[in-house]
C-alpha positions in Angstrom: -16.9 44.1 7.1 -20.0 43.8 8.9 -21.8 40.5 10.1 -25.0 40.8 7.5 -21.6 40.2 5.0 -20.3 37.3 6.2 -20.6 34.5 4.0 -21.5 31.0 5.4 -20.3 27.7 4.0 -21.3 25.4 7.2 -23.0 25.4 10.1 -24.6 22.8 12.9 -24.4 22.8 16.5 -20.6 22.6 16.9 -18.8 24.2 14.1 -18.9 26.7 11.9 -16.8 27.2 8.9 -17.3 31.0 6.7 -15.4 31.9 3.2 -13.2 34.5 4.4 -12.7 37.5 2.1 -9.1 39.1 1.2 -7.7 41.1 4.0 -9.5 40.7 7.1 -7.3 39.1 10.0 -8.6 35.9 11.0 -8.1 37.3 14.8 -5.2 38.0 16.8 -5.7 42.6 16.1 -7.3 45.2 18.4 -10.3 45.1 19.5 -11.1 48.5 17.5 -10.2 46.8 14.4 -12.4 44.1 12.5 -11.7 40.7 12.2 -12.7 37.4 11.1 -13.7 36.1 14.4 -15.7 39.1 15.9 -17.5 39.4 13.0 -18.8 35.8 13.2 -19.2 36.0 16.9 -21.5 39.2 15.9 -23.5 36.8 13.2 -24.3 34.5 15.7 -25.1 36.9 18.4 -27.7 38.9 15.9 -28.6 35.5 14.9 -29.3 33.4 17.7 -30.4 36.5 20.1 -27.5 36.2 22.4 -27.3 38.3 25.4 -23.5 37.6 26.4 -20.3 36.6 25.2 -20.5 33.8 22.4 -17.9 31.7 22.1 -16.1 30.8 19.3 -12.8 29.0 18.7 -10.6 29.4 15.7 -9.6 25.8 14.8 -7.9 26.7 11.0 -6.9 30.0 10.6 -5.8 32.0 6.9 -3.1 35.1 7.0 -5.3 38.0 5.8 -4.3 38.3 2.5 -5.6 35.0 1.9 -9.3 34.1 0.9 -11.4 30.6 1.9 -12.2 28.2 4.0 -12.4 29.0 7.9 -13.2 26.6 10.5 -14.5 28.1 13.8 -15.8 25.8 16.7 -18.9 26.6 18.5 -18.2 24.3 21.6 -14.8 23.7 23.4 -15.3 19.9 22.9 -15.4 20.5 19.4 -12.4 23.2 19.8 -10.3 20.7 21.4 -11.0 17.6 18.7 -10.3 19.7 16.0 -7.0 20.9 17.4 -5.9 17.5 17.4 -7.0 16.3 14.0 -5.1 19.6 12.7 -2.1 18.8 14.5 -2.2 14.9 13.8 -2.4 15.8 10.4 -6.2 13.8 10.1 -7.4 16.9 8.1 -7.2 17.0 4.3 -6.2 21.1 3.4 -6.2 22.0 -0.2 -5.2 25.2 -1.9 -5.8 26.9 -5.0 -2.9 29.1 -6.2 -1.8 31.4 -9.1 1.7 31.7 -9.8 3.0 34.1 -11.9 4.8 31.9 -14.5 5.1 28.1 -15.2 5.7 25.5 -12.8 8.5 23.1 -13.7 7.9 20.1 -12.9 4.0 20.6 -13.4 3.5 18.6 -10.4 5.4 17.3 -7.3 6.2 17.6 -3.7 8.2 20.7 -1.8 10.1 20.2 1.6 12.1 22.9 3.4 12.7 23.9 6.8 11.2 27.1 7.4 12.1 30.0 9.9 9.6 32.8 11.6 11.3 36.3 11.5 9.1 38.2 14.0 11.1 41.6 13.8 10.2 42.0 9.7 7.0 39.3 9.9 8.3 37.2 7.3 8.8 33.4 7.1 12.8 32.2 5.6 13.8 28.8 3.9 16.5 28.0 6.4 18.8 24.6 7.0 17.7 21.5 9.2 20.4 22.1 12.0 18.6 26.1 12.9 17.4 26.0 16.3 13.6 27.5 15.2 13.3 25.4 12.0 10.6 23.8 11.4 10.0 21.3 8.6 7.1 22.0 5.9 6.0 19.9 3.4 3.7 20.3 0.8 2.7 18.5 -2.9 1.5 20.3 -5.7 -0.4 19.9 -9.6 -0.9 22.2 -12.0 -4.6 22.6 -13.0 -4.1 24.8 -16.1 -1.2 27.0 -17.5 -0.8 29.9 -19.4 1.9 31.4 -21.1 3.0 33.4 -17.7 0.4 32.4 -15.6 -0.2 28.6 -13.9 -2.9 28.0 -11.7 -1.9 25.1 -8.9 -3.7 23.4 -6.5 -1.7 22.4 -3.5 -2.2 20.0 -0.7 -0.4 21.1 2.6 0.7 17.9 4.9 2.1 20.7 7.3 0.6 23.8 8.4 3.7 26.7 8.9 2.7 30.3 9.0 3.1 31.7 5.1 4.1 28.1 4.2 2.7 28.2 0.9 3.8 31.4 0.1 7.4 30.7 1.2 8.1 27.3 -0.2 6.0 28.4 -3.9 8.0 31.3 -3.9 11.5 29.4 -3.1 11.5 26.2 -5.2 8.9 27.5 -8.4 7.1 31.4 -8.7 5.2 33.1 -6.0 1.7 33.8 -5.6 0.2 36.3 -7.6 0.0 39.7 -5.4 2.1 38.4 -3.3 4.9 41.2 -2.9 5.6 39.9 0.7 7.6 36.9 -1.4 8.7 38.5 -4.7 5.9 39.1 -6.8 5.9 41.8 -9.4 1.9 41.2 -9.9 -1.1 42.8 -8.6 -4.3 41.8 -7.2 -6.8 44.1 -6.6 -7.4 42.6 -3.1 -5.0 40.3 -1.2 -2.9 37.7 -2.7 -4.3 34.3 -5.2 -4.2 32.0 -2.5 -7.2 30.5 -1.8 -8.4 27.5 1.0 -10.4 26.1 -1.3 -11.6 22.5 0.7 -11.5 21.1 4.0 -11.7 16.7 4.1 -12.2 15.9 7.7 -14.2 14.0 10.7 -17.3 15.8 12.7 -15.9 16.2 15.7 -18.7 15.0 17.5 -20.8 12.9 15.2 -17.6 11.2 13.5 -18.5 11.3 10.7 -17.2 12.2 6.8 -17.3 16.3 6.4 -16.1 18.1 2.8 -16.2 22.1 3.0 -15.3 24.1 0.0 -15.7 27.9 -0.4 -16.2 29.2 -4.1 -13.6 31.2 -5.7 -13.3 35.2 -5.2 -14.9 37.2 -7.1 -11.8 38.8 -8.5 -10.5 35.5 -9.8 -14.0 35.5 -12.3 -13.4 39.4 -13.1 -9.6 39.0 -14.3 -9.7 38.0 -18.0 -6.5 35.4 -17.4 -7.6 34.2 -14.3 -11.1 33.4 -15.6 -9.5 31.7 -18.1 -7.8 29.6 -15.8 -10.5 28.4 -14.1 -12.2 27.3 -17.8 -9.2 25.9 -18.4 -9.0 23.9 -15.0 -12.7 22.7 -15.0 -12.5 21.6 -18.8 -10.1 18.9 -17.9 -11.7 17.6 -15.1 
């Protein structure tokens, strides 16, 4: 992906927030491969004619199969407020997901204690008393169903790695694509997760902010996914 491709949902002085596309690494790869944030650091180098190193801190940050909203902070004051409001859970996060069957109950709230396997870069549903657990919660509606397809928006109230995946996968169906957690699906790219919307206070100017990121293309090109999506925007 290069930087003239990067699509742009927000920017201002302090932050900048992009829709990123399936399979590119938000950051965290080698330098000789691409990721989310050197190719925004490129955009706003080309952009703003900048001789050095820009910087740019990663404040919300998606596992490469999975598409949306990306909130990046152009100032270390803004970095460092953001953190915060992430980890004081002052940041509304809401998901749109396709499962591949129905969802029973249609709607509801998921808790489990999650586990990080670093050897085989999965997450596990483990018990309260494991030393590395970590609780995750999550609530969920469905937006339209199918016969074996249901398309679910979720609201995190935590933020694990693959915590979405993990605890869909567990207690109802997993993701669409998602062969990491059990499904028999494909995609053509990535997995049908998507960040749809960020709810949260500037940083700076403290005030309301709402950042969505339109849908995939891929979701639109799929007939039952399209469907979906008229089915979800009909009953609103």
């Amino acid at each position: 992906m290069n930087s003239g491709e990067l699509e742009i949902l927000y920017e201002d002085n302090h932050l900048l927030a992009v829709n990123k596309p399936a399979m590119l690494p938000t950051m965290g790869v080698a330098a000789d491969r691409p990721s989310l944030l050197a190719t925004a650091k490129e955009w706003l180098r080309i952009r703003y004619e900048k001789p050095g190193n820009v910087y740019l801190g990663v404040v919300s940050r998606l596992d490469a199969p999975v598409t949306g909203v990306t909130l990046l902070a152009k100032t270390s004051k803004a970095a460092a407020r953001l953190t915060e409001a992430f980890r004081t859970r002052k940041v509304e996060k809401v998901y749109w997901a396709v499962i591949d069957g129905l969802a029973d109950p249609p709607s509801g709230s998921l808790e489990h204690h999650l586990r990080h396997d670093d050897r085989h870069r999965r997450v596990h549903v483990t018990h309260a008393n494991c030393p590395d657990a970590k609780i995750a919660r999550l609530g969920y509606r469905t937006l339209a169903a199918l016969q074996d397809l249901s398309l679910l928006e979720v609201q995190l109230e935590t933020g694990r790695k693959h915590q979405i995946r993990v605890q869909l996968a567990k207690a109802i169906r997993p993701v669409v694509g998602d062969r990491k957690y059990g499904s028999e699906l494909e995609l053509r790219s990535g997995i049908a997760l998507h960040a749809r919307r960020l709810v949260l206070q500037h940083p700076v100017r403290r005030e309301p902010l709402e950042i969505a990121a339109p849908l995939p293309a891929v979701w639109h090109k799929r007939r039952e996914f399209a469907e979906l999506i008229r089915l979800a925007s009909a009953a609103e």
